[in-house]
C-alpha positions in Angstrom: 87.1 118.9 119.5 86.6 120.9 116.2 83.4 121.7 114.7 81.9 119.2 112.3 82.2 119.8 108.6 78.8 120.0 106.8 77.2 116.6 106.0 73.9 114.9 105.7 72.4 115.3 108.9 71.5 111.1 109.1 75.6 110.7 109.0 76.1 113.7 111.7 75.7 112.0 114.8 78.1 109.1 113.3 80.7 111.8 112.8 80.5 112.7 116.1 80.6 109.5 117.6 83.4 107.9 115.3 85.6 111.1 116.8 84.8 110.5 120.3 85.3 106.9 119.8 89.0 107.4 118.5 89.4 109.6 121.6 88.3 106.7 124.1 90.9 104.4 121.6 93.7 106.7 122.3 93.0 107.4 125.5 92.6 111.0 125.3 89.5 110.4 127.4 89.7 107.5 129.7 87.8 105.1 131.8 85.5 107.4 134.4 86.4 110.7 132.2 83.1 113.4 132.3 82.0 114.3 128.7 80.3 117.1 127.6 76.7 118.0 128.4 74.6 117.3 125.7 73.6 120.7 125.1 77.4 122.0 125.7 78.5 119.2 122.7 75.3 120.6 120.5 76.6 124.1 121.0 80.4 123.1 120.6 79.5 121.3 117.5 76.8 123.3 115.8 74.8 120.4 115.9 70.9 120.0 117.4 70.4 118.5 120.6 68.9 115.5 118.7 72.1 114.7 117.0 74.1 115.4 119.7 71.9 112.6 122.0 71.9 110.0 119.1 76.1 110.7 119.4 75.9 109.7 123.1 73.4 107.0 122.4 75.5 105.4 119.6 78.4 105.5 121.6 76.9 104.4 125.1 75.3 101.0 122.8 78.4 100.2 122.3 79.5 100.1 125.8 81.6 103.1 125.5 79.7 106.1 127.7 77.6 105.0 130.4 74.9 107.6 131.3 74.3 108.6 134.8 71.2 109.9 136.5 71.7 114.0 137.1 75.3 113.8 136.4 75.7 112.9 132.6 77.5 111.1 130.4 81.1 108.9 131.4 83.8 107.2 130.0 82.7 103.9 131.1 84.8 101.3 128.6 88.2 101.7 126.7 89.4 98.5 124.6 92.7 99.6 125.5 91.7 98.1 128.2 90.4 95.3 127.7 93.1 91.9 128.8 96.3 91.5 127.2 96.1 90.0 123.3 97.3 86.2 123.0 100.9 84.9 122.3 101.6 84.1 118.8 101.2 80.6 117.9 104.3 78.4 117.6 103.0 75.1 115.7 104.9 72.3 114.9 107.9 72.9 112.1 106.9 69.7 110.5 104.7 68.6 107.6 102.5 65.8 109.5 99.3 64.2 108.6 96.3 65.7 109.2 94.2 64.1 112.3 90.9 65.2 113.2 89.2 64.2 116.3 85.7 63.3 117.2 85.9 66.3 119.5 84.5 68.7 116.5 81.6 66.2 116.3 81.2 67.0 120.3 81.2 70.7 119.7 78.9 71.2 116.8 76.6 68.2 118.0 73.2 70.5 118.2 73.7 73.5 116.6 70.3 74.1 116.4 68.7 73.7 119.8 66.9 76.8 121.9 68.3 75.7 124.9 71.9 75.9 124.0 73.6 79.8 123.7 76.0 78.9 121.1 79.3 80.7 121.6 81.0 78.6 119.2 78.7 78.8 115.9 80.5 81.4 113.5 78.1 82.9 111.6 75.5 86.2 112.7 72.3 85.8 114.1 69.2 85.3 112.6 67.8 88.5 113.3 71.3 90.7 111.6 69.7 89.3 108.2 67.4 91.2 106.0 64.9 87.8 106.0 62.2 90.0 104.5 64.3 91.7 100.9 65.3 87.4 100.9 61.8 86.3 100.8 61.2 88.2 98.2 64.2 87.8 96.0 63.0 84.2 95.7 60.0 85.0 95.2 60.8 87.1 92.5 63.3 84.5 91.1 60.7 82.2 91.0 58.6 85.0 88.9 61.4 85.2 86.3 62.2 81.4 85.7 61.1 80.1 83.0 61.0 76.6 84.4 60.2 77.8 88.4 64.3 76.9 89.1 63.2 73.1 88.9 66.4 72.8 86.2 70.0 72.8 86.5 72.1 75.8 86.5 74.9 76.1 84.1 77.9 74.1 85.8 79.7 77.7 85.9 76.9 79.2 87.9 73.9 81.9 87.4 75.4 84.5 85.1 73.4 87.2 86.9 75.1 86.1 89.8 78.3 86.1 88.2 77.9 89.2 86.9 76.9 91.0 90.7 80.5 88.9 91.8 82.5 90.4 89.6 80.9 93.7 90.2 81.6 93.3 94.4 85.0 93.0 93.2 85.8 96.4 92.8 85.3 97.1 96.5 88.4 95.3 97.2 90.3 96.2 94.3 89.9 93.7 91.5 88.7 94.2 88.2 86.7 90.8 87.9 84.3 90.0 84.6 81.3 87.1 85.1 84.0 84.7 83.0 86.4 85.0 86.2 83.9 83.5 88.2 82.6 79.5 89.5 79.9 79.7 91.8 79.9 76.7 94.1 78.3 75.3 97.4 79.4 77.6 100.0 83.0 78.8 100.7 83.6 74.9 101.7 83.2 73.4 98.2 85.2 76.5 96.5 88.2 75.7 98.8 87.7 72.0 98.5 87.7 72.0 94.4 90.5 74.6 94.6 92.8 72.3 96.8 91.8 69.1 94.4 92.8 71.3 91.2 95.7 72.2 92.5 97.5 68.9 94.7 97.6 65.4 94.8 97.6 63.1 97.7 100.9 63.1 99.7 101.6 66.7 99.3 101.8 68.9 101.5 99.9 72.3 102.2 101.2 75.9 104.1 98.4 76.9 106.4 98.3 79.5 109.3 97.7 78.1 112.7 95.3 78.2 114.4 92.5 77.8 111.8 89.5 76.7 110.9 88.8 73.2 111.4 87.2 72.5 108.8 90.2 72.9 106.2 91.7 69.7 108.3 88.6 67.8 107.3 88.9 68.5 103.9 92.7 68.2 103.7 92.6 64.8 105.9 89.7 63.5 102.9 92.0 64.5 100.2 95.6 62.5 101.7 97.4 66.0 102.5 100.3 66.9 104.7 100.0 70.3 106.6 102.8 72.7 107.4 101.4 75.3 110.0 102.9 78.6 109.8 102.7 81.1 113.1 100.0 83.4 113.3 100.0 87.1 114.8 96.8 88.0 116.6 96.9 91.0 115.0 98.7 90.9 111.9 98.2 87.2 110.6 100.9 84.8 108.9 104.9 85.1 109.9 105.8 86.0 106.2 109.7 85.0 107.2 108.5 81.8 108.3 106.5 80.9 105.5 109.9 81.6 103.4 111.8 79.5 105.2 109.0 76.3 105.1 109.2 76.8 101.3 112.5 76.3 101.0 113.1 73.4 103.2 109.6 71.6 102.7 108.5 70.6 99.2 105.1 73.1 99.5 102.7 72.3 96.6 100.0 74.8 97.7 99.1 77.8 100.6 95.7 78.0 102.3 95.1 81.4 104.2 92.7 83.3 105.4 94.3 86.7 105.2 91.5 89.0 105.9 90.1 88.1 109.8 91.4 84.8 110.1 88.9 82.3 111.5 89.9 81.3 114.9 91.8 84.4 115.7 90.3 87.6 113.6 93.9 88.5 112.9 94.3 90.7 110.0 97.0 90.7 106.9 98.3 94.0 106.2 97.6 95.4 102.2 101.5 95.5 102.0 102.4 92.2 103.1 99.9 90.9 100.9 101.9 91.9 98.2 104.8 90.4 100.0 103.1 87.2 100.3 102.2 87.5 96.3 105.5 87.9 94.7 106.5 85.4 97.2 104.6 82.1 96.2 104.2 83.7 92.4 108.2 83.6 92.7 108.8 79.6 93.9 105.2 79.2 91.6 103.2 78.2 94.4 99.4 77.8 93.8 97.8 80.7 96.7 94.4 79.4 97.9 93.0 82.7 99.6 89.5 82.1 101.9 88.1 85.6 101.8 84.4 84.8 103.2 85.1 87.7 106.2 86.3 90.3 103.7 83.4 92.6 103.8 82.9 92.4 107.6 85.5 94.7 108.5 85.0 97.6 111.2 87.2 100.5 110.1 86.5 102.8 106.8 87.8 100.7 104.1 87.6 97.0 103.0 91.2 95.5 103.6 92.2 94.6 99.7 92.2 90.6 98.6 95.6 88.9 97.9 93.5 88.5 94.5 94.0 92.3 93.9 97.9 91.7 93.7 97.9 88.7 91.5 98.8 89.3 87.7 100.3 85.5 86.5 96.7 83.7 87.9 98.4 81.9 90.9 95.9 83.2 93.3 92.9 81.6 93.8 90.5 83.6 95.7 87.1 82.2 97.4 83.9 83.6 98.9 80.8 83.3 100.4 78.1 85.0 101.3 77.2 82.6 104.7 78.7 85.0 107.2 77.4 88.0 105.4 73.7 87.6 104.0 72.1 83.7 103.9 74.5 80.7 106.0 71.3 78.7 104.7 71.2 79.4 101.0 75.1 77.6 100.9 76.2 79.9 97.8 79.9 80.6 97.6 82.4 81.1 94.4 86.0 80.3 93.3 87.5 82.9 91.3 90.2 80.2 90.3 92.8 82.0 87.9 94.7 80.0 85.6 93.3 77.2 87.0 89.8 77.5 86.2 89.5 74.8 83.7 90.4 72.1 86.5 87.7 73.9 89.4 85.1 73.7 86.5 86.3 70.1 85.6 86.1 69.2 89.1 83.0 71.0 90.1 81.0 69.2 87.3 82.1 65.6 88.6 81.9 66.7 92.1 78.1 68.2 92.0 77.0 68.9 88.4 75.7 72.3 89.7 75.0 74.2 92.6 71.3 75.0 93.8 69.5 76.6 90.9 66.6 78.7 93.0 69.5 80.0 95.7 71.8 81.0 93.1 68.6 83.4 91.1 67.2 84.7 94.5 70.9 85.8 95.7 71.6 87.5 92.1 67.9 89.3 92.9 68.6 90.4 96.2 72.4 91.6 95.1 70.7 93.5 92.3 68.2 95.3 94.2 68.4 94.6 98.0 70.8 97.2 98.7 73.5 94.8 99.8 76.0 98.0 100.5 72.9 99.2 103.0 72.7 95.8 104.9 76.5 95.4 105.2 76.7 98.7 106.9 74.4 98.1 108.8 75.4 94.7 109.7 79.4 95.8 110.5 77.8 98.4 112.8 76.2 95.4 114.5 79.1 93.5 115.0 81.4 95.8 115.9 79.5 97.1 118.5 78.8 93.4 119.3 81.9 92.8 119.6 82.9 96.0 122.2 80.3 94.4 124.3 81.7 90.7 124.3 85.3 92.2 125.3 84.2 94.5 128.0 82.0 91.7 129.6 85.2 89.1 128.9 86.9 91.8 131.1 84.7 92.0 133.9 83.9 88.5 134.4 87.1 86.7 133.3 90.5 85.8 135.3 93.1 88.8 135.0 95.6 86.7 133.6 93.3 85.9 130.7 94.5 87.1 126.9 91.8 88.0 124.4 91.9 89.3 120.6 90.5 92.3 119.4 89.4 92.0 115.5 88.7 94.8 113.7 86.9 92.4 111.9 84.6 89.0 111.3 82.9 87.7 115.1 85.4 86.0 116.0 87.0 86.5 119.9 90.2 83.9 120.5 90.9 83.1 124.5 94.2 82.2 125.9 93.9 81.1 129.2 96.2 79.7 132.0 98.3 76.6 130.7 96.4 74.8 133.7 93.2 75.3 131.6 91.9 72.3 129.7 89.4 73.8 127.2 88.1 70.5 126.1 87.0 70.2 129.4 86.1 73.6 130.1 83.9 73.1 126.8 82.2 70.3 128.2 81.4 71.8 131.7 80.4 74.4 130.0 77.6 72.6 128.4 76.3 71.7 131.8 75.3 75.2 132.0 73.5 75.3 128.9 76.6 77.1 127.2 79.1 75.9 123.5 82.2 77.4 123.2 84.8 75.6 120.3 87.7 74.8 122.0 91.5 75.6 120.4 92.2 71.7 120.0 90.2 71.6 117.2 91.7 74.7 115.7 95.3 72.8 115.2 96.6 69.5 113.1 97.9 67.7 116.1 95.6 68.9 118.5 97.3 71.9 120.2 96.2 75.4 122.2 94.9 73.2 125.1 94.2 76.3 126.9 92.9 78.3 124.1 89.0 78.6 122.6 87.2 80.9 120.5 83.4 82.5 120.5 81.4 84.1 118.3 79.9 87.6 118.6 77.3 86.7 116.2 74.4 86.8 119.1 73.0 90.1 119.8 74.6 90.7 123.5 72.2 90.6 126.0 71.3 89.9 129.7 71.7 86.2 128.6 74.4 86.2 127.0 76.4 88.7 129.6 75.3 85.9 131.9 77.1 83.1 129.8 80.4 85.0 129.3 79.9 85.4 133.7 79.4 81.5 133.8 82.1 81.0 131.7 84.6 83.3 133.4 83.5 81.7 136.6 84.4 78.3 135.4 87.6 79.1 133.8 89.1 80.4 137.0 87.8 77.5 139.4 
C-alpha cells in the first residue's frame, strides 16, 4: 500500500479504509487473508495507532475484517462473494391493463407494529434521522410565521424551500432557479400530477420492470396501459428495447427510476442517460424521471439526473425527501419542464396546497441542518447496512439463491428457485413475526413468483441476522 497523502486527520482513517476496502472488492486480499498489525499499518502509513484502529474498526463494522483474539485482523467478507446477481427481467411485450392485487394490501397491512421486523418497508429507520435538528426546524418555523403555519402555502410551494431545491440541484448537475420548482405531497403526488399532465386515459406508459408498485396504483386510477421494458440488475432499463416498444407501440409517456431503481437498486449509467434523452426528446416523448434515491448513493459522486441532460423541457424530474430526511413530513417536488403550467393546474384542483408547517420546517432544516453532514453520514449507514444484509443473505440462504448488490438506495432483490412461491413464502414468513414484499407485486400481470425484495433500512442486528436465518431457512424447505 502507499503512504497516505496529507489530510485532515478526522478523514484519515476513511482513507485508509476506502483503500483496503477496494482491495477486498478486487480481490487483492481475499476471504481468510492476514492484514497488517495495527502498529505495522500505523508505521506503513505514517499514521497513529488511533487512526490506524479506527481503519480496522470501520472496516470490520462493515463486515469486512473480522478481529481475532492474539492473532489480528482477517479478511472475513468479500461481496465478490456474495450469491450470483439475478437474471434480467423479461416482461411481457405487450401494452396491457394495469391489475393490482389485494396482495399489496396483505403486505403493507401493519406497517407500524413492534412485533413485526419489517423487511419490506423502504424507507430508513427511525434512528438514521436527525429527529433532534427536525424538532427544532419546526420549532423555528413556527417562530418565523406570521400566522404559526395555520394558512395555506402558495399553490407552487414554500419559496424558501424552493429556493434550497434548486440549490440541491447542482449536486447532480442541474442549474435549477425556485421558478423551476412545484413542491407537492411526497414523491407519489409529483409523479401522479406529472402522469395526469402529460396522458389521458387509454394511453399507454413505458415503465421498467420490476418496479415499484405503487406507480401500478396510480396508473390503474388514471385508465393507463403499461409497456414494461427489461431491467438490468446492475445497469437499469434495456435502452434497445425501449426503442423498439416506441416504434411499434403508440408510447405517450416513460416512467423510470434511473438512479437505484426501486425493487431492484439497479443503476442507469451517466451515458446512457443521455442516450435515453435524445431518445424520447427525438420521437417527443414526455420522460417522467422518479429520482427520490438520488442522493443515497455509496460511491464518491452522486450519479447525474436524466434532468441534467434535458435542454427542450421534456423531462420531468421528481423528488422527495422520504427516504432521505422525514418519510413523515410527506414533502416531495416536480420540477415539471415545459409542462409546469398543467402540474400547477392540476396540483391546485388536486390539493390546493401541500402542508404549510412541513414545507417551512424542511426549508429550516435544509438551510441550517447541515443536510450534506446527515447524508454522509446516512450513506455510510446504509452502505455498510447493506454489506451486512448480503453477507448474512450468504450464510443463511440456499446456494442457488441470486441477490443484487446496489451501490445505492436499501433495496436487496431475491431470485429464488422457480419452485419458490414468494407470496407464500411472504405469508409463512409472517408466522415468524417477519414482512418481506414479494416480486408479484412488483409486476403488471403479477410476475417474479419466485422473486422478493427487503429493505436494509433496519440497523442489522442480532434480530434482524436472526430474520434473514428464518427466512433462508424457510425458502429452502
Amino acid at each position: 500500500m502507499s503512504r497516505v497523502e496529507e489530510a485532515p486527520v478526522d478523514h484519515l482513517y476513511q482513507e485508509v479504509a476506502d483503500r483496503i476496502e477496494r482491495m477486498i472488492e478486487r480481490e487483492v486480499l481475499k476471504v481468510g487473508d492476514k492484514l497488517l498489525s495495527v502498529r505495522a499499518l500505523s508505521k506503513e502509513q505514517g499514521i497513529s495507532l488511533s487512526t490506524a484502529f479506527q481503519a480496522y474498526y470501520h472496516l470490520e463494522s462493515k463486515g469486512l475484517v473480522e478481529a481475532r483474539p492474539q492473532s489480528g485482523y482477517y479478511v472475513k467478507f468479500s461481496p465478490k462473494h456474495t450469491l450470483e446477481i439475478p437474471s434480467t427481467c423479461e416482461p411481457s411485450a405487450e401494452a396491457v391493463p394495469v391489475s393490482v392485487d389485494d396482495m399489496i394490501a396483505s403486505v403493507y397491512s401493519d406497517l407500524r407494529s413492534d412485533k413485526l421486523i419489517n423487511l419490506s418497508l423502504g424507507a430508513p429507520a427511525p434512528e438514521l434521522l436527525p429527529a433532534a435538528k427536525l424538532n427544532k426546524a419546526v420549532v423555528q418555523a413556527l417562530r418565523n410565521s406570521r400566522d404559526c403555519c395555520l394558512g395555506y402555502e402558495h399553490v407552487q410551494g414554500n419559496v424558501k424551500l424552493r429556493k434550497q431545491i434548486a440549490r440541491q440541484s447542482f449536486n447532480w448537475g442541474g442549474t435549477l432557479t425556485e421558478d423551476d420548482v412545484v413542491v407537492t405531497a411526497g414523491c407519489m403526488e409529483a409523479l401522479s400530477l406529472s402522469l395526469k399532465a402529460v396522458t389521458r386515459p387509454g394511453d399507454a406508459v413505458a415503465i421498467e420492470s420490476p418496479t415499484y408498485f405503487g406507480v401500478f396504483q396510480v396508473m390503474e386510477s388514471l385508465g393507463l396501459k403499461v409497456v414494461e421494458i427489461p431491467n438490468d440488475p446492475e445497469k437499469g432499463i434495456d435502452l434497445d428495447c425501449l426503442d423498439q416498444s416506441i416504434r411499434k407501440f403508440n408510447i405517450n409517456a416513460c416512467l423510470f427510476v434511473p438512479n437505484f431503481n426501486n425493487p431492484m437498486g439497479s443503476c442507469l449509467p451517466d451515458e446512457k442517460k443521455k442516450k435515453l434523452v435524445d431518445l424520447v426528446t427525438f420521437h417527443k416523448i414526455p420522460l417522467i424521471e422518479d429520482d427520490i434515491y438520488g442522493e443515497l448513493y455509496f460511491g464518491k459522486t452522486r450519479p447525474r439526473t436524466c434532468k441534467s441532460f434535458d435542454r427542450k423541457g421534456m423531462v420531468i424530474q421528481c423528488g422527495s425527501v422520504s427516504k432521505s430526511l422525514a418519510p413523515g413530513y410527506r414533502i416531495g417536488w416536480a420540477v415539471p419542464g415545459k409542462y409546469k403550467e398543467d402540474v400547477i393546474r392540476l396540483k391546485r384542483m388536486n390539493s390546493v396546497a401541500t402542508n404549510t408547517l412541513s414545507q417551512a420546517a424542511i426549508a429550516d432544516f435544509l438551510e441550517n441542518g447541515r443536510y450534506e453532514l446527515h447524508l454522509r453520514h446516512l450513506r455510510k449507514a446504509l452502505h455498510t447496512q447493506c454489506l451486512r444484509y448480503l453477507q448474512a443473505i450468504s450464510e443463511y440462504f440456499p446456494e442457488d439463491t441470486r441477490v443484487t448488490r446496489p451501490q445505492g438506495g436499501f433495496v436487496l432483490w431475491l431470485e429464488l428457485d422457480k419452485k419458490v412461491d414468494a407470496y407464500k413464502l411472504h405469508k409463512r414468513a409472517l408466522k415468524h413475526g417477519i414482512g418481506i414484499a414479494p416480486g408479484q407485486i412488483f409486476s403488471s400481470q403479477g410476475r417474479y413468483e419466485n422473486c422478493f425484495r427487503i429493505s436494509f433500512g433496519l440497523p442489522f442486528n442480532d434480530r434482524v441476522e436472526q430474520a434473514i436465518k428464518t427466512l433462508g431457512e424457510l425458502a429452502g424447505s
